[in-house]
C-alpha positions, -999 to 999 in steps of 0.1 A, spaced: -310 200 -463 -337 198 -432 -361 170 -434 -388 182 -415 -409 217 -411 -412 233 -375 -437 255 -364 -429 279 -332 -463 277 -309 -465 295 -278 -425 296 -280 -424 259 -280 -409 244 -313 -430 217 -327 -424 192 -357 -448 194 -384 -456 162 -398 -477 169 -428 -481 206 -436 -509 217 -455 -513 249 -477 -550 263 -484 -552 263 -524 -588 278 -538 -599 270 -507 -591 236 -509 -567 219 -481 -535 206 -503 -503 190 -485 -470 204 -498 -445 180 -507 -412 206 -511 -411 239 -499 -386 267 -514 -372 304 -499 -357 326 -523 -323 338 -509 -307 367 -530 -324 354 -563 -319 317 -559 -347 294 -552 -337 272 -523 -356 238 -511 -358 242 -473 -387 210 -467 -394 182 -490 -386 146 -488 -350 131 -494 -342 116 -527 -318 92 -544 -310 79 -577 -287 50 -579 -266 40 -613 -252 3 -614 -251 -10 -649 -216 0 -668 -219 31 -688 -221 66 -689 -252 87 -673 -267 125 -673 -279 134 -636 -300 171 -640 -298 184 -598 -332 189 -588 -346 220 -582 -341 242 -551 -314 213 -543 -276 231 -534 -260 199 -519 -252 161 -527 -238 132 -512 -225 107 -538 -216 75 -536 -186 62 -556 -173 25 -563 -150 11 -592 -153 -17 -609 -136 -54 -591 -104 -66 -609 -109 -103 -622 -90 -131 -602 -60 -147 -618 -65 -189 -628 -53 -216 -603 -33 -242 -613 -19 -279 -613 16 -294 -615 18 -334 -616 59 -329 -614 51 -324 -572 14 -329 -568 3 -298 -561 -27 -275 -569 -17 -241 -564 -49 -213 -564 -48 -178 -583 -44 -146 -565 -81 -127 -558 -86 -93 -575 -87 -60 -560 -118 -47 -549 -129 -10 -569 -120 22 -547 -150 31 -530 -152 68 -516 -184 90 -502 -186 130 -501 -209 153 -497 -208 183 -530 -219 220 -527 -238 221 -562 -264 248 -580 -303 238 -592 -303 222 -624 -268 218 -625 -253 189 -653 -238 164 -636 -218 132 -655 -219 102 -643 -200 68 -655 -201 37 -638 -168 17 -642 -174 -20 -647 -164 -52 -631 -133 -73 -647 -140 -108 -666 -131 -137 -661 -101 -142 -683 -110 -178 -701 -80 -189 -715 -63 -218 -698 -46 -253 -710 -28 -280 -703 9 -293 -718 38 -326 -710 70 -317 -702 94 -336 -686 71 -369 -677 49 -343 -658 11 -330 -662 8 -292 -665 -24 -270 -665 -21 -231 -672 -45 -208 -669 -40 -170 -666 -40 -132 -650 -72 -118 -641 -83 -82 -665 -84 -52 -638 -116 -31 -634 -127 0 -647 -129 34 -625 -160 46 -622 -164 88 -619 -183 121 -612 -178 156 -632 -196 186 -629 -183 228 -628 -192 228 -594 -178 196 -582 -149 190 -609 -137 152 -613 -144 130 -584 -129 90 -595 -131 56 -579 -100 39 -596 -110 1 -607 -91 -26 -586 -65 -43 -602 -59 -78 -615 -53 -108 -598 -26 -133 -609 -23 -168 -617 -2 -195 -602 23 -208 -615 36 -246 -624 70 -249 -612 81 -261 -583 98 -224 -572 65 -201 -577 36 -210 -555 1 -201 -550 -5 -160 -570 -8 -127 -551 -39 -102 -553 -43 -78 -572 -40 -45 -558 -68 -21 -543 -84 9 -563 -84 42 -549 -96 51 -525 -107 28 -501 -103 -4 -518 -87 -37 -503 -60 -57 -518 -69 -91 -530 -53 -122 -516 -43 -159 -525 -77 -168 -535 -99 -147 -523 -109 -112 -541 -106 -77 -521 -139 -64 -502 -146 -25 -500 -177 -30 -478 -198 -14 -501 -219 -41 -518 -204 -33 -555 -169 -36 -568 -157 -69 -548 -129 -86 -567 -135 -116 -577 -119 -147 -565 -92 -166 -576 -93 -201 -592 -85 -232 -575 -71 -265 -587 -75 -261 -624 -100 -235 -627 -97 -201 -639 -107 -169 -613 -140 -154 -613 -153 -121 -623 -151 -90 -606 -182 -71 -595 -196 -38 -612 -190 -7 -595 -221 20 -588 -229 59 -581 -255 65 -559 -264 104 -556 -288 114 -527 -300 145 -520 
């Protein structure tokens, strides 16, 4: 919707920067302005507005009034990384594949006032914890795991229908024998997410949903990150 008021002087469009409406006789600035267009109330001046959801869960968002159009923001949660890990047999540490970032997508919605609008935000993978250590054959082994894969995160409404950023997936661990090596990335959610890669977890650019790393040496692979719906009108 248009940002900004214009007032036609002298056949010279000007911007109005604060408009003012006389109220009682009384000098009041006007912070949204509406038209009625075939019955419907329609904001044609106010200020922009956002509302921004990044904990996990599941959310309500009422459209404001006189407001027909959004752009939302989308992200899926980050797959976990998968553990590194360490074979004595040849001496080598081997590091866990990073997880897949969250898809990540960003559309603008044709929606009516008041409209009911669901919201869940899909969150990051954990670590995965479990790792340990065994002999076999003379040589020292330590095991740790597969990363957990992230949760989608999701818009749903009549007028839009149901918009999803898929979580990114897991990332997985090395192995100790001397034939596997170092473990591959988990793969990207859809759309727009980025594969992981040996070690390091996929990036969508956004901010939210990275997937986290994955272990080195003996240690397991780290978290991935939350995913988030931002919705600005």
């Amino acid at each position: 919707m248009p940002r900004a008021l214009y007032l036609n002087q002298n056949n010279n469009w000007r911007k109005v920067t604060t408009p003012y409406v006389k109220d009682a006789g009384i000098w009041k600035p006007v912070i949204n302005g509406y038209i009625n267009q075939n019955g419907t109330w329609k904001i044609f001046y106010g200020p922009p507005g956002i509302q921004v959801f990044n904990i996990p869960g599941i959310y309500i968002f009422t459209v404001p009034f006189g407001i027909n159009s959004i752009t939302a923001d989308i992200v899926g949660g980050g797959g976990s990384g998968g553990g590194g890990e360490y074979n004595s047999d040849d001496g080598f540490y081997r590091s866990g594949g990073g997880g897949g970032s969250g898809g990540y997508l960003s559309n603008t919605y044709t929606v009516t006032s008041q409209e009911v609008i669901s919201i869940t935000v899909g969150a990051g993978a954990p670590a995965n914890p479990y790792l340990y250590s065994y002999y076999s054959g003379g040589g020292y082994h330590v095991l740790t795991q597969d990363g957990y894969d992230g949760d989608s995160s999701s818009i749903s409404s009549a007028s839009i229908g149901s918009i999803i950023a898929t979580g990114g997936g897991h990332g997985i661990s090395a192995k100790c024998t001397n034939s596997i090596r170092s473990g591959a990335g988990g793969t990207a959610g859809t759309p727009g997410g980025k594969d992981g890669t040996v070690s390091t977890g996929g990036d969508n650019g956004f901010g939210k949903g990275a997937g986290g790393d994955g272990g080195g040496s003996t240690s397991i692979g780290l978290a991935g990150g939350d995913g988030a719906v931002i919705i600005s009108w």
